[in-house]
Each structure stands twice: as structure tokens, then as C-alpha cells.
C-alpha positions in Angstrom: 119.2 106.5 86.2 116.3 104.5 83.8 113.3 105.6 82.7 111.4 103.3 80.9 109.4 105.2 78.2 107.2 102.4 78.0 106.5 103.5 81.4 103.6 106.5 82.9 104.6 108.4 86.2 103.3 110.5 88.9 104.8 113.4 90.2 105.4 111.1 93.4 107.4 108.9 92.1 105.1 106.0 91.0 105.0 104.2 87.7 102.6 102.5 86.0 102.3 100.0 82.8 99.1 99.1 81.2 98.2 95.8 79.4 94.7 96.2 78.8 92.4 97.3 81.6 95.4 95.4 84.2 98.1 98.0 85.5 101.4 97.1 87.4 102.3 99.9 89.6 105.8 100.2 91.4 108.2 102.8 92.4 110.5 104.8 90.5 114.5 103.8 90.5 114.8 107.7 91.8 112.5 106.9 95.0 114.4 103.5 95.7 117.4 105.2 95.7 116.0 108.0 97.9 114.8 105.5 100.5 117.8 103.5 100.9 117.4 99.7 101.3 113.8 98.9 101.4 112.8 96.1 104.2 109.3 96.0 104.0 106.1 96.7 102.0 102.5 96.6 103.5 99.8 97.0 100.5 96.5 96.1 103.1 93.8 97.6 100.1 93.7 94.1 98.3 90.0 93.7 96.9 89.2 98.0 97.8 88.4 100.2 94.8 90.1 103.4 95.2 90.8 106.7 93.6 93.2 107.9 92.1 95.9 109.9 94.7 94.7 107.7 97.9 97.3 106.2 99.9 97.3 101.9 98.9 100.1 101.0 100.5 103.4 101.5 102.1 107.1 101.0 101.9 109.7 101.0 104.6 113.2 101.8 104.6 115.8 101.3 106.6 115.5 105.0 107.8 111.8 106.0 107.0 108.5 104.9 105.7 106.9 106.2 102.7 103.2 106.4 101.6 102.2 105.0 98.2 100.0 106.9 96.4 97.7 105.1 93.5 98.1 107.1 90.2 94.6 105.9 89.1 91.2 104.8 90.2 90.8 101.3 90.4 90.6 98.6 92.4 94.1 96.8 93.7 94.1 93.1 92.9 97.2 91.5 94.1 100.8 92.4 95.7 103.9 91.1 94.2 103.9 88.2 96.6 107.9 87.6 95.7 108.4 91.2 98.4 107.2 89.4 101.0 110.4 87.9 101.7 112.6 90.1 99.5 111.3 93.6 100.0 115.2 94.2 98.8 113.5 93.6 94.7 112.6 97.1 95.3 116.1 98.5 95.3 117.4 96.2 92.8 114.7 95.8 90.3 112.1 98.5 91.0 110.8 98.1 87.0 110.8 94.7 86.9 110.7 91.9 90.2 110.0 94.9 92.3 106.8 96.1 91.2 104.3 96.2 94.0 100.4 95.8 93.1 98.8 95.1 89.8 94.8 96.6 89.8 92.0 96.9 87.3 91.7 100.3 86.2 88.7 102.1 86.2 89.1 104.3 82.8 92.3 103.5 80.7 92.8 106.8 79.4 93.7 108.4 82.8 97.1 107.4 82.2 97.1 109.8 79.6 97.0 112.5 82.3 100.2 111.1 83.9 103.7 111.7 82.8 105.5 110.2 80.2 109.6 109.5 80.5 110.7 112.5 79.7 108.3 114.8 81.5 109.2 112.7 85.0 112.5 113.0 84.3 112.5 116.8 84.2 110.7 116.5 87.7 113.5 114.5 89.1 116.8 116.3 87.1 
């Protein structure tokens, strides 16, 4: 399994990049594979501000449906509007094609209080 160390996680399996005050969340490889095949995602917080842990979206599976959690406050922006009709970029490129919202971030340095590659891999190992 990947991590990207580029990369900041959350303890539920989010990851986040940063490129000024613009983030690009998406799930981790570990929570694709989890899921199973993914045929849907429903982000309906476009436009909100929210805070950091609330619930912006979520992603179904074959078998299940999974809450997304936001690993910072902000305010979501856009969804990747390529899942729409391939929710499947999840599964097969969940760092790149599959990423799922891209927000402005309220304070930059709250990604220092997320985890870095190796610390989520020790979570998932």
C-alpha cells in the first residue's frame, strides 16, 4: 500500500495536500480497499464553511456507505466532477483522479496537527 509523504491524514482515513490556502482532500488507498468498489459519491456542502471533523460528504460502496469527515475548517469549493460518472477513480486512483473536494482552508497550519505518512501508516499496520 502507498502513502504519499507529500500527503497529511486523519485518523479516518482522509488525506489532504495543500498548495497555498487550496486543499484537495480524498480517501486513503487503505479505505478504498476497505469499501470495495465505490459507485457513488454525494459531497452536497459545496459553497458551506465547515469545521474541521463535520461530515462533508459521502461515499458508497457496493456493500456500505461511509461518512467523510473534513480534516480541517474551511469551506468546500468544488467536487471532482470526473466521479460523477466514474465514482470507480476512487478505487483506482484514490491520490490522484480520485480525489473528491478541493476547499479554502481556514488556517493552513492545522495540517500540522494531522498525520504525516509514517504516523498514518502506523494507524493502519
Amino acid at each position: 500500500m502507498s502513502y504519499p509523504a507529500n500527503l497529511r491524514y486523519t485518523k479516518d482515513h482522509e488525506w489532504i495536500s495543500l498548495d497555498g490556502t487550496t486543499a484537495t482532500i480524498g480517501i486513503t488507498e487503505y479505505a478504498q480497499r476497505e469499501l470495495g468498489d465505490i459507485v457513488y459519491v454525494e459531497v452536497d456542502t459545496i459553497g458551506k464553511a465547515l469545521e474541521a471533523g463535520a461530515v462533508f460528504g459521502t461515499v458508497e460502496a457496493v456493500k456500505t456507505v461511509s461518512d467523510l469527515f473534513l480534516p480541517v475548517s474551511g469551506t468546500i469549493n468544488e467536487l471532482n466532477p470526473a466521479l460523477t460518472n466514474a465514482p470507480e477513480l476512487v478505487n483506482s486512483d484514490p491520490y490522484g483522479e480520485g480525489w473528491m473536494v478541493k476547499m479554502t482552508v481556514n488556517n493552513p497550519a492545522d495540517l500540522d496537527g494531522l498525520l504525516d505518512a509514517a504516523g498514518y501508516q502506523a494507524v493502519v499496520d
